[in-house]
N, C-alpha and C positions, 0 to 999 in steps of 0.2 A: 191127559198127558202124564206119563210115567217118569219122569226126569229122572228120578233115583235106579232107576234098571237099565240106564245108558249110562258107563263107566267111562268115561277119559284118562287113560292111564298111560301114563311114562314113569320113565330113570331119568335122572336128573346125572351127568356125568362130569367130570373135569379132567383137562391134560395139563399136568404143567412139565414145564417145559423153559432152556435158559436161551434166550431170543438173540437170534445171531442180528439182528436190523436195530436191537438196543443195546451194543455193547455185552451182552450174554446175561443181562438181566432177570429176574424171575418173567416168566411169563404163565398165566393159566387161564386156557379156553376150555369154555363151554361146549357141551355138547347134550343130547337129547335123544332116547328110544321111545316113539311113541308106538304104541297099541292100536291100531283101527276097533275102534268100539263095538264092530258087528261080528270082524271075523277073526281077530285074532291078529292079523298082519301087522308084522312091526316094520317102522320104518326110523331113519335116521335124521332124527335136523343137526346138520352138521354144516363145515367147509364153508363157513360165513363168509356170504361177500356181496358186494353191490350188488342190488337188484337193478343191473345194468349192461347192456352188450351190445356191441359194435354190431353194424349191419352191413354186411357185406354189398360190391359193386353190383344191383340188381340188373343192370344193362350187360354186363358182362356176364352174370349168373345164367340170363335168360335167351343171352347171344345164341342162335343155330337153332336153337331147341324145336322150335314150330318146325323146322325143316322134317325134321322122321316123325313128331306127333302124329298119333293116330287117332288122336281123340279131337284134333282140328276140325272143322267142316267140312274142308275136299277132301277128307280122307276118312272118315268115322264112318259113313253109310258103306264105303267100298272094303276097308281092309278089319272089320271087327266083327265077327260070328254072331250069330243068328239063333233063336233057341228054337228046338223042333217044334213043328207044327201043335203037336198036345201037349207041352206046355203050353207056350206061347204062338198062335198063328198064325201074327202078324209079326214073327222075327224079333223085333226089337219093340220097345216103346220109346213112344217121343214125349215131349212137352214144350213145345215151341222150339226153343235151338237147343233144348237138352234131350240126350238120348237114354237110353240103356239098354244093355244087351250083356250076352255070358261074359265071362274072366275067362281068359285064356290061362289063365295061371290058377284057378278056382281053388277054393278056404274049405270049399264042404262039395256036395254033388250040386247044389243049388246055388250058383255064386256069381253075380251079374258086376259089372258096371255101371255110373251113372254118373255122364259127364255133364257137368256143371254148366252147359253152354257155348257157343263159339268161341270164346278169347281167349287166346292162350294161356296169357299170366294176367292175374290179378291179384293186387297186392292182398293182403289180406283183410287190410282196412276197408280195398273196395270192393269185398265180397258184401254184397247189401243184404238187405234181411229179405226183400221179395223172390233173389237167387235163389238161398239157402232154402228158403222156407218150399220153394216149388222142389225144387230135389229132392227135400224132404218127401213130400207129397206125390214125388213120381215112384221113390222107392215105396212107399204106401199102396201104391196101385198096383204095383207088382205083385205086394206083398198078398193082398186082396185077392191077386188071381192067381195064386198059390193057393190060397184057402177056399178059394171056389169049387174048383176042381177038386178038392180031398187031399191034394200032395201030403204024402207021409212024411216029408221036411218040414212042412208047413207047421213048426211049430212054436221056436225061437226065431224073432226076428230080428236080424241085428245091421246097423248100418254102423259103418267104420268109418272115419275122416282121418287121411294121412295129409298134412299139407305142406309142401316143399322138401327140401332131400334132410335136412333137419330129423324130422318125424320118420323119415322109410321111405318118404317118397322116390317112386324111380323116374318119374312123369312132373313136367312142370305142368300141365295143365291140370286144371282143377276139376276132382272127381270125387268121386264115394264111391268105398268098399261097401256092396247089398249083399248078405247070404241069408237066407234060412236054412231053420240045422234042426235034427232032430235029439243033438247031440253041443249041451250048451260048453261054450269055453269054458276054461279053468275056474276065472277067479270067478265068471259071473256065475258057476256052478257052486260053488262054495258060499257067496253071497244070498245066493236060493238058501239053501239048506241053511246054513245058521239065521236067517231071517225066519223060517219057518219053526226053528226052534228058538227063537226069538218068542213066538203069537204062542207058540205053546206053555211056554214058562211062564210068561207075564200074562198071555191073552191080549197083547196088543200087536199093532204095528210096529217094528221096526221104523219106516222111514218115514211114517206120522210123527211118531215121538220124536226122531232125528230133529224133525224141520223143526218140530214146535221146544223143541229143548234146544236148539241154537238161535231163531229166531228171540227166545226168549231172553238168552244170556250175551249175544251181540255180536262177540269179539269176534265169530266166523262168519256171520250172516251178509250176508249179500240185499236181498230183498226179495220182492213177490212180482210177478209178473203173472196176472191172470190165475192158473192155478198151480205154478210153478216156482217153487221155492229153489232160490239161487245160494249159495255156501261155499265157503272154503271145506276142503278136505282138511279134518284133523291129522292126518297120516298120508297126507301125499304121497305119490308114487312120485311126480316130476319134480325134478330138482327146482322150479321155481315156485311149488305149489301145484295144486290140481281145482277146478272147482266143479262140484256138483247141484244139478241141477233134478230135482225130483218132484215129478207130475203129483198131484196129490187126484185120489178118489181112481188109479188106475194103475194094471198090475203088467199088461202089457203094450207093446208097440201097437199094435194094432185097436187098441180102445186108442189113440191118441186124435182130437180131432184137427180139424183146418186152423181153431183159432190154437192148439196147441202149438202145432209148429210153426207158427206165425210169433207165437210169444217165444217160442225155443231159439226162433231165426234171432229174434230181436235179444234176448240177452247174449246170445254168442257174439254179436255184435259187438255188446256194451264189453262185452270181455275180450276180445280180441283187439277195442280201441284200447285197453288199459294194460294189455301185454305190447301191446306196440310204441309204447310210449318207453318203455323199459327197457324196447330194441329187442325182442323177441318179435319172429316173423315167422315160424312154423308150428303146429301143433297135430297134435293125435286128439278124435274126438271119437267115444262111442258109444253106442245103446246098450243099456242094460236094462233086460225085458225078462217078464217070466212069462209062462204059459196061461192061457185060458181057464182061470177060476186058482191060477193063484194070490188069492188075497192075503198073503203073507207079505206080499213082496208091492214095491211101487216101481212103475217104469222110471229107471234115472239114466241120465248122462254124464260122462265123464270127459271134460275140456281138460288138458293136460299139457302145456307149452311145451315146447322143443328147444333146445340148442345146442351149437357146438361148445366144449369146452374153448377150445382153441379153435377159432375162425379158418385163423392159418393152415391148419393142419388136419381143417377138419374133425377135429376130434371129438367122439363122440359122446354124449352124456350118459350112454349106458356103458359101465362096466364091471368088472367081474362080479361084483359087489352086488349089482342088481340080475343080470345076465344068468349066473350061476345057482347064487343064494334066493335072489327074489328077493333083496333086501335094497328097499328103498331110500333116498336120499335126497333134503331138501338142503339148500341152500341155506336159508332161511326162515324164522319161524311161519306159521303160516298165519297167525293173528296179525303179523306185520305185512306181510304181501296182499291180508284182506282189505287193510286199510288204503293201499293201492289201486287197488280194483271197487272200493265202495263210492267212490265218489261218482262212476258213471250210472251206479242204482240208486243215489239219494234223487 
């Protein structure tokens, strides 16, 4: 382990300010720029406030909704597309009452669905680990007959979790975004690359060293689960934190095995009981995969909570700030939001 060639670096800032709720008193708040230690992205710990929010009326939220679902049971075999016979030749895949088949709104030319099941809502609490973990495993099997076949996309394989309208979801029922791409997204494109210029300069891992330099020092760590190391993000992107989760001994999605997303299922678990407890009830979850004989790179996951600012109003947690600049914003530090979330990995 290289500990001294992983940099944690912030600004330390202050606003003062004469406080109209103390008579105009002096007032001065803290604030925070940190660095993401791999690639440069700074983000903002700012706008300190309870790690705490209201949870809107779920009966009313989820009222009518089943009625035009298409990812229901009386309606997911009749009104959702089919992939052509040389891709796929039996149309769709199933897995018991889970399906998948194309996006009608497609990420890339290779861009499926993969509904989580019959029921329309489930809290997030009651998404179980043998759920998640088989969804895991059907977008896997997909993925597999993509690389069977030679498909020139068959190269990044990425699965996306939006859940509830919080995260982007337009769909109450519960699904995963599957694409492969020959062509990797932004940040995880940039993640490649300085991780590879990472192995060159030091001649290590990146997200060897990550694990074993936060595991080592605590304040972000989470715990192990199998061969997967759980962690707060020093540089969160979500305003309550992010955590990451990095498969050790595997560069991509596809090395990942059965007991992998079995243990994957079971800390999302642990982490969605410890955001729900806070009153957070939506999140965005993704793969970040490199290609076949990238040993530069470990496959990781990125869990990243959702919420309105304003319940009321809906208002959203991305704005211009992040939307335009790409400059992130946490609430919170995120040494303190880990201490929230570690009690379900002791």
């Amino acid at each position: 382990m290289r500990t001294e060639t992983i940099a944690f670096e912030s600004v330390r800032k202050e606003t003062r300010l004469l406080n109209p709720l103390n008579d105009m008193a002096p007032r001065t708040i803290a604030s925070e720029i940190r660095r993401d230690p791999l690639t440069g992205r700074s983000a903002r710990i700012c706008h300190f406030m309870k790690l705490s929010w209201p949870k809107p009326d779920f009966d009313r939220l989820v009222a009518g909704t089943a009625e035009h679902c298409p990812f229901c049971p009386q309606k997911v075999q009749r009104v959702t597309p089919c992939f052509p016979e040389d891709l796929l030749p039996e149309g769709r895949l199933t897995a018991g009452d889970m399906v998948l088949f194309p996006n009608l709104a497609p990420y890339d030319s290779i861009s499926a669905v993969a509904v989580l099941g019959a029921e329309h809502y489930l809290p997030m609490t009651a998404i179980t680990v043998e759920r998640m973990a088989a969804g895991f495993r059907l977008a896997l099997d997909f993925f597999r007959r993509l690389e069977e076949i030679g498909h020139p996309e068959s190269v990044y394989h990425v699965v996306n979790w939006n859940y509830m309208p919080p995260s982007g979801s337009s769909i109450i029922h519960p699904h995963l975004q599957v694409f492969a791409t020959s062509t990797a997204p932004n940040l995880m494109r940039q993640e490649l690359a300085a991780s590879a210029a990472y192995a060159q300069r030091t001649g290590g891992n990146y997200w060897d060293d990550l694990a074993a330099c936060e595991e080592a020092e605590g304040r972000r760590y989470l715990g192990r689960l199998g061969r997967t190391h759980w962690l707060s993000a020093y540089a969160p992107m979500g305003v309550a934190g992010d955590v990451v989760a990095v498969v050790a001994d595997t560069c991509r999605t596809l090395d990942l095995t059965a007991q992998d997303l079995a243990d994957i299922a079971e800390g999302l678990r642990r982490v969605m009981a410890a955001y729900d407890r806070m009153g957070i009830y939506s999140f965005n979850m993704n793969f970040f995969t490199g290609r076949s004989g990238d040993d530069h790179t470990r496959f990781h996951l990125v869990f990243s909570p959702r919420t309105f600012f304003n319940q009321a109003l809906a208002t959203p947690d991305v704005g211009a700030l992040r939307n335009l600049f790409n400059e992130s914003l946490c609430m919170a530090y995120p040494e303190e939001i880990n201490e929230l979330l570690r009690a379900g990995f002791s």
